[in-house]
C-alpha positions in Angstrom: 11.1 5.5 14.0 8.4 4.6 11.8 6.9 1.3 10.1 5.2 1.5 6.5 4.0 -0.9 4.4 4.0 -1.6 0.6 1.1 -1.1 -1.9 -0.3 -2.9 -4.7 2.7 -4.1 -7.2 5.6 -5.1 -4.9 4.5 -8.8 -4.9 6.8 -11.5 -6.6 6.2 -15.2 -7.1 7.1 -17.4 -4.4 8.4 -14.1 -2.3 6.8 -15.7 0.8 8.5 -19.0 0.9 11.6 -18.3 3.3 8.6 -16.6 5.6 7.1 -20.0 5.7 10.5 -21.4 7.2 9.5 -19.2 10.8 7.5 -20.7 13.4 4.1 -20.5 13.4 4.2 -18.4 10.3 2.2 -21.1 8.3 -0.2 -21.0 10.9 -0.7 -17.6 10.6 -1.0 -17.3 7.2 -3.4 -20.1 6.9 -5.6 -18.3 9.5 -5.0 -14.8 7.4 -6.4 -17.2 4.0 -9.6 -18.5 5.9 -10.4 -14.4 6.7 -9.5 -13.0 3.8 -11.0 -15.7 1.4 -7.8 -16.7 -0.9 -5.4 -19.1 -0.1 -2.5 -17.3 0.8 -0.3 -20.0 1.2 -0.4 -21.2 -2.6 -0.8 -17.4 -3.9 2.9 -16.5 -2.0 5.0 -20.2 -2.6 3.1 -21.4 -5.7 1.2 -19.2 -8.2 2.9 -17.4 -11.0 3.3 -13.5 -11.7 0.0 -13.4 -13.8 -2.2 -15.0 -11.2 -0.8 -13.0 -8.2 -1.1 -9.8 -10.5 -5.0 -10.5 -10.1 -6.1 -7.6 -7.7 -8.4 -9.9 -5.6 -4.8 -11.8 -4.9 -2.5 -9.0 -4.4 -4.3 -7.5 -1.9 -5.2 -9.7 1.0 -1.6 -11.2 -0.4 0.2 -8.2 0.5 -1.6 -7.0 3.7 -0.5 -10.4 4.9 3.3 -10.8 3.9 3.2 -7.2 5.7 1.4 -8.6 8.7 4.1 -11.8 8.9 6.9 -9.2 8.5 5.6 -7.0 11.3 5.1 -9.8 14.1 8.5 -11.6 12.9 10.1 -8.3 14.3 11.5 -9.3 17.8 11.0 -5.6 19.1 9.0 -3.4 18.3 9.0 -0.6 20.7 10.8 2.0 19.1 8.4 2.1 16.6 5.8 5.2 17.2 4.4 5.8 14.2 2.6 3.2 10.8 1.6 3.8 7.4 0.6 2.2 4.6 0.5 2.7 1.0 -2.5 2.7 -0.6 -4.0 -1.2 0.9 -0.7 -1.1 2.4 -3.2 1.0 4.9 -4.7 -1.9 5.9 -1.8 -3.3 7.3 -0.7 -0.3 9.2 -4.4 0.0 10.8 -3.6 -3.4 12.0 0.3 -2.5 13.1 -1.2 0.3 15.0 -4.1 -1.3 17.0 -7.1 0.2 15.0 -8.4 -2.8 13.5 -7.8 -6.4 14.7 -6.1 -8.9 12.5 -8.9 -10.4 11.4 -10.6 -7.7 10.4 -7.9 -6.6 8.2 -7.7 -9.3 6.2 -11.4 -9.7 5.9 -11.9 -6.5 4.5 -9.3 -6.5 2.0 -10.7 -9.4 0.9 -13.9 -7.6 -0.1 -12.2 -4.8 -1.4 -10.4 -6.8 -3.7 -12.8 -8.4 -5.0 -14.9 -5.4 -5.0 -12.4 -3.6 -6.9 -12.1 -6.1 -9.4 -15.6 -6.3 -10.3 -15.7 -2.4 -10.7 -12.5 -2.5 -12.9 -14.1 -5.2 -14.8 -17.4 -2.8 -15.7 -15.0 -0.3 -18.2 -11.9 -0.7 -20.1 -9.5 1.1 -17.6 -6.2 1.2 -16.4 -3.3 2.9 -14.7 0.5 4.5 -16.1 3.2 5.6 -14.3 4.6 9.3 -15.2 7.9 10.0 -14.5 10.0 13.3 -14.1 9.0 16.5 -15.7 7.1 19.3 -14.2 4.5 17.9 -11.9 1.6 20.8 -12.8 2.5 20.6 -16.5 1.9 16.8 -15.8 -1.0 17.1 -13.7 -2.4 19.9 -16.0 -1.8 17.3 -19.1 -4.1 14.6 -17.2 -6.8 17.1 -16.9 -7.2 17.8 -20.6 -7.0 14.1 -21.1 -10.1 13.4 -18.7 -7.0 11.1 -16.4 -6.5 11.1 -12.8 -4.0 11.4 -11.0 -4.4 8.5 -8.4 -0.8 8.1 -7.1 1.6 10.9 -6.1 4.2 9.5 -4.8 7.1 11.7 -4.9 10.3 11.7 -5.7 9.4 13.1 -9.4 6.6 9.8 -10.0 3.2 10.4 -10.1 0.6 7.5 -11.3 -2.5 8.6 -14.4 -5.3 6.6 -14.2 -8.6 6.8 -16.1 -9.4 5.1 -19.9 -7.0 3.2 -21.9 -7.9 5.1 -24.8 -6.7 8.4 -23.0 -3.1 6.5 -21.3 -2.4 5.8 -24.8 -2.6 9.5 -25.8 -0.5 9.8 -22.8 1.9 7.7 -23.9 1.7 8.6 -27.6 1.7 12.9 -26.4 3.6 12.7 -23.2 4.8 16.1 -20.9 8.1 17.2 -22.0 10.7 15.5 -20.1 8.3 12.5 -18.9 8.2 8.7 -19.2 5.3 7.5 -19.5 5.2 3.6 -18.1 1.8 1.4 -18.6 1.2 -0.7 -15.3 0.2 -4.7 -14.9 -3.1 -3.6 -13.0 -6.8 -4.4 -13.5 -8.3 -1.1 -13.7 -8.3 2.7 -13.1 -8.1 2.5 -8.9 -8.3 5.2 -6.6 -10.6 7.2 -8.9 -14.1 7.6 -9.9 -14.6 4.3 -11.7 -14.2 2.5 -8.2 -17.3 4.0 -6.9 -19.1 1.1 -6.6 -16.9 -0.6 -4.6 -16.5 1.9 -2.1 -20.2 1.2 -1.2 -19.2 -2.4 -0.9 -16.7 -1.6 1.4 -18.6 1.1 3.3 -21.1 -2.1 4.2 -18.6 -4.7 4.9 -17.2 -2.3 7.5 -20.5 -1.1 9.0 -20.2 -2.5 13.0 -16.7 -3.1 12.5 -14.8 -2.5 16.3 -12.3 0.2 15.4 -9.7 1.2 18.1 -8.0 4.7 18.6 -4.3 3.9 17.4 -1.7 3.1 20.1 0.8 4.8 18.1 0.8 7.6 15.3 -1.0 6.7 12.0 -0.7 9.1 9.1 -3.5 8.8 6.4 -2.8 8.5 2.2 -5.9 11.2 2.0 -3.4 14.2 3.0 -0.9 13.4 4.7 -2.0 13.9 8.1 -1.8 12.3 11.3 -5.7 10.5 12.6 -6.3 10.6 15.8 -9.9 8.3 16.0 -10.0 4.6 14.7 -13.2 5.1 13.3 -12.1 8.2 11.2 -9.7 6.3 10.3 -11.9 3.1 8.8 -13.7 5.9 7.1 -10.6 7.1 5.1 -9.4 3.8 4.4 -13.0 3.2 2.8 -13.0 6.2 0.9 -9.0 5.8 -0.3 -10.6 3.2 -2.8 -11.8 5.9 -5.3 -9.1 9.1 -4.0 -6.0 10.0 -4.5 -3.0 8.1 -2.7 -0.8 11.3 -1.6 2.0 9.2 -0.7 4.2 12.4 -1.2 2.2 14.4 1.4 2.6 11.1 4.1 6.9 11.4 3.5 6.8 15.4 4.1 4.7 14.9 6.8 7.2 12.2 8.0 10.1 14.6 7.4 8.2 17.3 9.6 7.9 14.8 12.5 11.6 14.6 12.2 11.1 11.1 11.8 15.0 9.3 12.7 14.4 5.8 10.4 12.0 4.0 8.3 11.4 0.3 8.0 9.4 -1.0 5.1 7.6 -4.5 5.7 7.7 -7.2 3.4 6.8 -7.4 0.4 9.5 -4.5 0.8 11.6 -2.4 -1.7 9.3 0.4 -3.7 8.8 2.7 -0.2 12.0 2.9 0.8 13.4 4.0 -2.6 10.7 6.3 -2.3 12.3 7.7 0.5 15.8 7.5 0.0 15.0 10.2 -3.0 12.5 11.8 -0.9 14.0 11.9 2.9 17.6 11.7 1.8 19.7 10.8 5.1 16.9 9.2 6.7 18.3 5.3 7.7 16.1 2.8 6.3 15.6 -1.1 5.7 13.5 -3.0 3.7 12.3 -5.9 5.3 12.1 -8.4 2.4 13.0 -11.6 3.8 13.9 -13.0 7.3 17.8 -12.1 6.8 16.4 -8.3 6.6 15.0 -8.4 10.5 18.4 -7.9 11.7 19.2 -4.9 9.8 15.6 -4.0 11.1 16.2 -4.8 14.7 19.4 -2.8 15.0 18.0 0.0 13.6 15.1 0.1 16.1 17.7 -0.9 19.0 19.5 2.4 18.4 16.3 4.3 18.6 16.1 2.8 22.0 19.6 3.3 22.6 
């Protein structure tokens, strides 16, 4: 049984307001605002889609709604293996004892500001590519000078680079594509973010990092980390790299993992997987009614 956690994009306004109704989730999430430098509380009850859109929101506001999820769950013990998608990662590095809480939030905090002031310095952006051949796609990008920063499987792949060159895309797209412009700030998880992986990279320097209590599997390739520390180096690093979300569910599917739970905000990962680990049981935890589905399914992995 496995836990992953959502990326950049599956945020809705006011999604966190039936999390508020828990005890001592208010409390938490103000303590997860004063770390991460935004106030969470306002971001996930009050602001609108535009505002939350705002990369130095979404991600501290997402790490958290996955953090409120993941201690909401009653039991946890037949959980034995995280990951996260993209800053979904930070989340899971949490979930898995690498980084404290604190630490989490507080980094994602400068990396989304960080981010943001790297998107800010060229006109980029990001597309969704869906269907068609994924080399004749991946080929296409190259000629194009566009990245592909997201492979996420399941016949979707995200281009990232110029706007000038996603519009070419879009005007001259693979046979038997869709080509789909995204609401983000700027080409991530590619060269143009250089700048704030340095930012990061100092931010984190002294950091206490953990070896995980449980099995972590990284966006870089797939694979399963072993070392906290290695681990805070590849979530440092992910900033301007490919997310191989595709690699992490075959890796899962070698594991023979038995059911997947996707913390809140919850939804794109598990539809992910339904296409990509078909007869794999999983829940998406996107509200406090989802918990039971969630606890039953770990209960029968303890069963």
């Amino acid at each position: 049984m496995i836990a992953v956690f959502p990326g950049q994009g599956s945020q809705t306004p006011g999604f966190l307001v039936p999390w508020l109704e828990l005890d001592g989730a208010r409390e938490r999430l103000e303590a997860y605002s004063e770390w991460s430098g935004v106030d969470l509380v306002a971001a996930g009850t009050e602001w609108d889609a535009d505002r939350i859109r705002d990369t130095r929101i979404a991600q501290p506001l997402i790490v958290a709604a996955s953090l409120l999820s993941w201690n909401a769950l009653s039991d946890r013990s037949g959980i034995s293996g995280v990951a996260g998608h993209s800053v979904g990662e930070f989340a899971a590095a949490a979930a898995a004892g690498i980084l404290s809480e604190e630490d989490a939030l507080r980094l994602v905090g400068i990396r989304g500001r960080a981010m943001a002031e790297a998107a800010a310095a060229a006109q980029t952006g990001m597309s969704a590519v869906l269907g068609g051949d994924e080399q004749a796609v991946v080929d296409r990008l190259g000629e194009l000078d566009l990245t592909p920063a997201n492979y996420n499987g399941g016949g979707q792949l995200v281009a990232a680079g110029t706007l000038d060159a996603l519009a070419q895309l879009a005007a001259e797209p693979v046979p038997g594509t869709r080509v789909i412009p995204l609401q983000v700030a700027g080409a991530f998880h590619t060269r143009f973010m250089a700048p704030a992986v340095q930012e990061l990279r100092d931010a984190a320097a002294g950091t206490d990092a953990a070896d995980p209590a449980v099995t972590v599997w990284t966006n870089r390739d797939g694979s399963a980390v072993a070392s906290g520390s290695a681990f805070v180096d590849l979530l440092i690093e992910q900033v301007s790299s490919p997310v191989r979300w595709d690699l992490c569910m075959a890796a899962f599917a070698e594991a023979g993992v038995s059911g997947l739970i996707e913390l809140a905000p919850a939804g794109t990962l598990t539809g992910l997987a339904k296409r990509a680990l078909r007869g794999t049981p999983a829940v998406a935890v996107k509200t406090p009614a989802d918990l039971a589905a969630a606890g039953a399914l770990i209960a029968g992995e303890n069963a």
